[in-house]
C-alpha positions as CSV (number, residue, x, y, z in Angstrom):
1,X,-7.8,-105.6,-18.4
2,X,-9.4,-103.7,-20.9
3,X,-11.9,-102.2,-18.4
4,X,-9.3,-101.1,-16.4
5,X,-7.5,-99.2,-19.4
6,X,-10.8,-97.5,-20.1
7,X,-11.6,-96.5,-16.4
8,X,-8.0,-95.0,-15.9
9,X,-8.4,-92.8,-18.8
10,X,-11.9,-92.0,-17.7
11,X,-10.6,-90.9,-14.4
12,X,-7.6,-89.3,-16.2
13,X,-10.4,-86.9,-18.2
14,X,-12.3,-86.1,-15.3
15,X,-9.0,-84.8,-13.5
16,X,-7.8,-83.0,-16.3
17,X,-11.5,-81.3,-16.6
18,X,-11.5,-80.4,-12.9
19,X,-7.9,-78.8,-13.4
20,X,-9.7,-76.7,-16.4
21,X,-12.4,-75.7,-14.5
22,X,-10.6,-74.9,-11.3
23,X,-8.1,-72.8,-13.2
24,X,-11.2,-70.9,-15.1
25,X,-12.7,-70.1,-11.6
26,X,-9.9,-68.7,-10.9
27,X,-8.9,-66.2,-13.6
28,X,-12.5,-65.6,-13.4
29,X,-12.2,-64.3,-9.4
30,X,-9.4,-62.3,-9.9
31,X,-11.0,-60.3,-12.7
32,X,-14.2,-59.7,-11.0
33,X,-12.1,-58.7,-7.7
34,X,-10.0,-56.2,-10.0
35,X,-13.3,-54.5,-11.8
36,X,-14.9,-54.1,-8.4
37,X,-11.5,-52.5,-6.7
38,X,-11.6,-50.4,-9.6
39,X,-14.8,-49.1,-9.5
40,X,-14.4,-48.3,-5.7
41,X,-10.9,-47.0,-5.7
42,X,-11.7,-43.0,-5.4
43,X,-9.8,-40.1,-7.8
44,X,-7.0,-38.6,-5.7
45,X,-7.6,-35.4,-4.6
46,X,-6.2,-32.7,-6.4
47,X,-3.6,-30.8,-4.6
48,X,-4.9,-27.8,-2.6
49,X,-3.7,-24.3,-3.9
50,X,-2.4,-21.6,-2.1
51,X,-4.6,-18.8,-1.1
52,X,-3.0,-15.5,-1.8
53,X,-2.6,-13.7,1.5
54,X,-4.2,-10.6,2.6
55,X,-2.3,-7.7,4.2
56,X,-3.8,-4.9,6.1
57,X,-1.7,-1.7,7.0
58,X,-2.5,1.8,8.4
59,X,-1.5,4.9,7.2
60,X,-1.6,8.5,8.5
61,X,-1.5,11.7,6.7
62,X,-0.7,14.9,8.9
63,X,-0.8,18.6,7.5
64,X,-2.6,21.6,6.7
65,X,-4.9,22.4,3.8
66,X,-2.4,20.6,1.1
67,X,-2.8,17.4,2.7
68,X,-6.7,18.0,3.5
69,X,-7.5,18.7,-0.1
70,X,-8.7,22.2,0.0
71,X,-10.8,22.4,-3.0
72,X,-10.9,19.1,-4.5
73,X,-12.8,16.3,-3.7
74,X,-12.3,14.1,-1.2
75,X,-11.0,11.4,-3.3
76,X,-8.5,13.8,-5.5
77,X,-6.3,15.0,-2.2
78,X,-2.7,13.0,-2.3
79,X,-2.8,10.9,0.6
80,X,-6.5,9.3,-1.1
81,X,-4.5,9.1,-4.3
82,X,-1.8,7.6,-2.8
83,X,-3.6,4.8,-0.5
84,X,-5.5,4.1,-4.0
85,X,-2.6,3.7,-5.4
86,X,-1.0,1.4,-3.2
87,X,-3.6,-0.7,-3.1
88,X,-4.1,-0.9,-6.5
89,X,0.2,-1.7,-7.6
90,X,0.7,-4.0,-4.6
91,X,-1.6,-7.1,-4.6
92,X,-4.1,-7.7,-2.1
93,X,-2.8,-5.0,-0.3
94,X,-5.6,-2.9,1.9
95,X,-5.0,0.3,3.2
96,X,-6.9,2.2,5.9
97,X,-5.9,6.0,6.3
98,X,-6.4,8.3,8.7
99,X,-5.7,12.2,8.5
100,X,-5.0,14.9,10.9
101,X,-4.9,17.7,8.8
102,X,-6.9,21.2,8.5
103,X,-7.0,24.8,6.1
104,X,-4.7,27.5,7.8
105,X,-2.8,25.0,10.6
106,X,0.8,25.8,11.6
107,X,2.8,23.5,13.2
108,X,1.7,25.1,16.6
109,X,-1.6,23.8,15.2
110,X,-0.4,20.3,14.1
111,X,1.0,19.8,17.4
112,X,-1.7,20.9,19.0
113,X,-4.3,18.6,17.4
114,X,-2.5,15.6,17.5
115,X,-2.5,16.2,21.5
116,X,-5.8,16.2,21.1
117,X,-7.1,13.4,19.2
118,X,-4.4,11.3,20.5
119,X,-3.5,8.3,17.2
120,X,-2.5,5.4,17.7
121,X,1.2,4.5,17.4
122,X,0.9,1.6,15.1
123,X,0.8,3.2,11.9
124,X,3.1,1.9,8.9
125,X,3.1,4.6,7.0
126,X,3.0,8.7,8.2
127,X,3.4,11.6,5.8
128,X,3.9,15.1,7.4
129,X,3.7,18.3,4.9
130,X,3.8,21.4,7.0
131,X,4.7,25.0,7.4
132,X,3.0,27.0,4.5
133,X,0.7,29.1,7.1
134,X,4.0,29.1,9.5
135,X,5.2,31.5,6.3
136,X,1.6,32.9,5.4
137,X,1.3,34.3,8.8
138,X,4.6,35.7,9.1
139,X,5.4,33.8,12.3
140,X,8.9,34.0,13.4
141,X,11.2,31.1,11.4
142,X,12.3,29.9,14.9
143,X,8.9,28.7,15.8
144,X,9.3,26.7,12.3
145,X,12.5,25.6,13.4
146,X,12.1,23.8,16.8
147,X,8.4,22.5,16.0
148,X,9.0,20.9,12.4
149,X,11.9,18.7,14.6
150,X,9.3,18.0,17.3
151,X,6.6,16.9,14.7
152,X,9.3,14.7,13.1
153,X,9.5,12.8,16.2
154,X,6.1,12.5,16.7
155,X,5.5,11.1,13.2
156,X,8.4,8.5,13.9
157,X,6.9,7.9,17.3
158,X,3.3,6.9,15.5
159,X,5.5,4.9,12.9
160,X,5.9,2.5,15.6
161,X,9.0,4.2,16.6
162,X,11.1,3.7,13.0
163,X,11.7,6.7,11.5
164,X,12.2,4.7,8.0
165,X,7.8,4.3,7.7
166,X,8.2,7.8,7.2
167,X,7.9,10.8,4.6
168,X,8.3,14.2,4.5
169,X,7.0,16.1,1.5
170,X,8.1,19.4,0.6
171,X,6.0,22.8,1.0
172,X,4.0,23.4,-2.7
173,X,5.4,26.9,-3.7
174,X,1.6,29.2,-4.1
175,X,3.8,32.2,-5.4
176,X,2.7,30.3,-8.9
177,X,-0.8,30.9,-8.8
178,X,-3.5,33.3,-9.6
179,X,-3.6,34.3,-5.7
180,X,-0.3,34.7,-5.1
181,X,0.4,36.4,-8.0
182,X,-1.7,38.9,-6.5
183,X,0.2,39.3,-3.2
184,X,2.4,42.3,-3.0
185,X,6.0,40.0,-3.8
186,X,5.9,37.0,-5.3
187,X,8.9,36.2,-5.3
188,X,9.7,36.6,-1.4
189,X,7.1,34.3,-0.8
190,X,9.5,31.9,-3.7
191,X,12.1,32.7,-1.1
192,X,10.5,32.3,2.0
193,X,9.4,28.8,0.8
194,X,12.6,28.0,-0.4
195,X,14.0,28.5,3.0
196,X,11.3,26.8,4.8
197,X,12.8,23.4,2.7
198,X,16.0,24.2,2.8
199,X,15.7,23.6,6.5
200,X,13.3,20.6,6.9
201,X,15.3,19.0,4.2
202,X,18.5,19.4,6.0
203,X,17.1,18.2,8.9
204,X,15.8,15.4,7.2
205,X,18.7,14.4,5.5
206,X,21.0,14.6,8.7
207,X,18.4,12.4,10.6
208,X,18.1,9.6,7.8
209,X,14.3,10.7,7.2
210,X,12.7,10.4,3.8
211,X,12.3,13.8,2.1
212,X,10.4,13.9,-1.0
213,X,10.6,17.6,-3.0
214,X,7.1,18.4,-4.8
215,X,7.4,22.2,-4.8
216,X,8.9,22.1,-8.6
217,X,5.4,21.0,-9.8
218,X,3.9,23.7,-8.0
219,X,5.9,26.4,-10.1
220,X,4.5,25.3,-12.6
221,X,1.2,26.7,-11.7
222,X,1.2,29.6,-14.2
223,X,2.4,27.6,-17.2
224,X,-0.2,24.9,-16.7
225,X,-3.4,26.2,-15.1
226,X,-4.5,22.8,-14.5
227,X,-2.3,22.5,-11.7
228,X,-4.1,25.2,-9.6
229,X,-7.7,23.9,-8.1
230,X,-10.6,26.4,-8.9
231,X,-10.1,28.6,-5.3
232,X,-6.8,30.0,-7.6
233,X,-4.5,28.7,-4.7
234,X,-4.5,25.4,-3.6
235,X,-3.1,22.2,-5.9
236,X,-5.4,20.3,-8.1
237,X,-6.5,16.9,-8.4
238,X,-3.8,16.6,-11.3
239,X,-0.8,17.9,-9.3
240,X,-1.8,15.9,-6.4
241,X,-1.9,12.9,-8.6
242,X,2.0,13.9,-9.8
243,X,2.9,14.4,-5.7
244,X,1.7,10.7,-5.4
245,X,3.8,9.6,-8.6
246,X,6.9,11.2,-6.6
247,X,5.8,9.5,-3.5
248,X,4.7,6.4,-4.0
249,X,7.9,4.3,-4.9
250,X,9.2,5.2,-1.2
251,X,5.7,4.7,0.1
252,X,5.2,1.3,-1.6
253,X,9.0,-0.3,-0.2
254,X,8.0,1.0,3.5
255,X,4.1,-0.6,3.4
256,X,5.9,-3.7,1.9
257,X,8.2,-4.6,4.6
């Protein structure tokens, strides 16, 4: 009997061991499966950003010698000041200008070259600043006055056909410089110009087109000689840069939309 006592208990242990052991295996597996799924498991990817969107728009100057730059480098006319400073308010904005423009043109000549080279009508932005040598050449106002309306359309016509990607800018008044001081009246050409505005304003106006008045910083041409580029006639690189200030606010909505 008492070999039977000590043999249960024998067994007893050995189960009780086994239990121990099997238990420790295990704990042991899971652990070893947990490092190794850890060590494998990759770091998420971080969250990919946005890249910030480039935008590409055309713009076309048309005019006479105050939209060429007579006598200023290339970079100091207005409509090189104005696409640089577009491009440089409005964020990854690009702007790629084109100009029909020439010293002594009238509208006859306007119209004439734009026959000629034949733009594109996708542009999103056109400026038109015309008529000085209309009034320097004493043509008759009429001519003016039916061929500012027909370059109007033709501006809204390479504005993709909306007349709201375009701007008019005023005739700079050159009664206020050393050359037209010289000239026999001054202050008819004052008048003249004034009349010349009056007009493309109203017409402007009436026909819901932009119309942007830069001919006050032109009279100031005698006060502030800096105005007046070195030829004693023709705008500066400064005055140009205070046509752009006027312009730009209109410019930048239309590019923007």
């Amino acid at each position: 009997m008492a070999n039977f006592s000590i043999h249960i208990k024998t067994a007893l242990h050995l189960f009780i061991l086994m239990v121990v052991v099997f238990f420790f295996n295990q704990c042991s597996s899971e652990n070893t499966n947990f490092v190794s799924i850890a060590k494998i498991s990759p770091a998420p990817s971080p969250e990919p950003q946005p890249q910030p969107i480039s935008k590409k728009v055309s713009y076309i100057a048309l005019g006479d010698s105050y939209t060429i730059g007579q006598s200023v480098c290339v970079t100091c006319r207005f409509p090189e000041q104005l696409k640089k400073k577009l491009e440089s308010t409005i964020p990854n904005l690009s702007v790629d200008l084109k100009i029909i423009a020439q010293t002594g043109w009238t509208t006859s000549n306007l119209i004439q070259a734009i026959k000629e080279q034949q733009p594109t009508s996708d542009y999103k932005l056109v400026t038109l600043l015309i008529g000085v040598n209309n009034q320097y050449q004493n043509k008759e106002f009429s001519i003016y006055g039916s061929e500012f309306p027909q370059l109007v359309q033709t501006a809204i016509t390479l504005a993709k056909g909306n007349k709201n990607n375009v701007i008019v800018v005023s005739i700079p008044d050159y009664a206020y410089t050393p050359f037209g001081q010289r000239s026999a009246n001054p202050t008819q050409i004052s008048t003249e110009i004034d009349r010349y505005n009056a007009f493309a304003k109203s017409y402007c106006d009436s026909n819901g087109i932009a119309f942007i008045n830069i001919t006050d910083i032109t009279r100031q041409g005698l006060t502030d000689p800096n105005l007046v580029a070195t030829d004693g006639l023709h705008p500066s690189e400064k005055a140009y840069s205070l046509f752009v200030d006027r312009i730009v606010p209109k410019a930048s909505e239309m590019v923007q939309k």
